[in-house]
C-alpha positions as CSV (number, residue, x, y, z in Angstrom):
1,X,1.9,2.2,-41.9
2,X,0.5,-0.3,-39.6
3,X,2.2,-0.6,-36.4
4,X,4.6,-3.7,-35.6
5,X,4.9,-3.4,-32.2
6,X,8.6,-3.2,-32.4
7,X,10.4,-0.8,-29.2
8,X,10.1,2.7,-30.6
9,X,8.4,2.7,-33.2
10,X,5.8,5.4,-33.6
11,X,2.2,5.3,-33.7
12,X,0.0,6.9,-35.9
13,X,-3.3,8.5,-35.9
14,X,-4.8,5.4,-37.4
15,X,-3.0,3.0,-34.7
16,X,-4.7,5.1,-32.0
17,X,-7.6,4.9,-34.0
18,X,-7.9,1.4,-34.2
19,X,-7.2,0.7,-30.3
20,X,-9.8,3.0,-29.3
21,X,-12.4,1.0,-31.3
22,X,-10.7,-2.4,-30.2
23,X,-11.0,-1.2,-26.6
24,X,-14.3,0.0,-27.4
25,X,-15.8,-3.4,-29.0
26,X,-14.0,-5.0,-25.7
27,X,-16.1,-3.2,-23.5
28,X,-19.4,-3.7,-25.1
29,X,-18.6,-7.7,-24.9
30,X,-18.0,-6.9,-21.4
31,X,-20.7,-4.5,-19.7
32,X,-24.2,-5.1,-20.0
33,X,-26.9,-2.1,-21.0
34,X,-26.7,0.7,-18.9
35,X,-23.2,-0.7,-16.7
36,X,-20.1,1.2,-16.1
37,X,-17.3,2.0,-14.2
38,X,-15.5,5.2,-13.1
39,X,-12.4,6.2,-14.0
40,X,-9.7,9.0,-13.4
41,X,-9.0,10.9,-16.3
42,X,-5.7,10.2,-17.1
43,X,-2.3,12.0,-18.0
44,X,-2.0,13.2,-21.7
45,X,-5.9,13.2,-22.0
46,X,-7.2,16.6,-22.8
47,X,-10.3,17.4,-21.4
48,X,-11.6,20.9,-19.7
49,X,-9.8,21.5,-16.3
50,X,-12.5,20.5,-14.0
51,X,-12.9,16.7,-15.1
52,X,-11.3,14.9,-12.8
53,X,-13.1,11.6,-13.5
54,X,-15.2,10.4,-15.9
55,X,-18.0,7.4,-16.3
56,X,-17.5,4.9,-19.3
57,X,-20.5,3.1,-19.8
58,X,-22.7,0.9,-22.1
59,X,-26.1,3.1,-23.9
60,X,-28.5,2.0,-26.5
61,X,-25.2,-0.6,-27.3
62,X,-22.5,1.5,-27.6
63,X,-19.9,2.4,-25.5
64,X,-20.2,6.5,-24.1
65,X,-18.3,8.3,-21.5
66,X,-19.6,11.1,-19.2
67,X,-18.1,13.3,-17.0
68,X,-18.5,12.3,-13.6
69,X,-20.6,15.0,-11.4
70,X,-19.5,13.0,-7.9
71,X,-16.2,12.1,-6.7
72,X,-16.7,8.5,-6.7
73,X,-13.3,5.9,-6.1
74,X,-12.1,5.0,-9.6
75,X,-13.3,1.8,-10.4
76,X,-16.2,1.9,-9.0
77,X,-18.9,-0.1,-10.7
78,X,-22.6,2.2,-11.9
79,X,-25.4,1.1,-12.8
80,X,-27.3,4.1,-14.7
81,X,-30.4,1.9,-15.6
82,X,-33.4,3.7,-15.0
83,X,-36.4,2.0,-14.1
């Protein structure tokens, strides 16, 4: 059932589905090849123990995330073109 955005109603897998690919096409339109920005894994994200922070980033046109092997601020902007 596709979501209504109506207080309390629950999401399902294919709502989540479909903002992670919304968010995704969002950031292609927005970084260029080889841009990205770091970000603190957040709350309710299940990843290994040790990543703390992660860098999302455009490659070859799509959007990929990495962990992070420096604690940079979150929101810092990379550049991970290499010339």
């Amino acid at each position: 059932m596709e979501n209504t955005g109506q207080p309390g109603e629950q999401l399902s897998t294919q709502d989540f589905i479909n903002a992670s690919l919304i968010f995704a096409k969002a950031l292609d339109l927005i970084l260029k090849e080889g841009e990205g920005i770091v970000c603190d894994v957040p709350k309710g994200a299940y990843l290994n123990e040790e990543t703390k922070k992660v860098i999302v980033f455009k490659k070859d046109g799509q959007i990929q995330i990495y962990k992070s092997e420096q604690d940079l601020e979150e929101g810092t902007p990379v550049n991970l073109n290499v010339e």
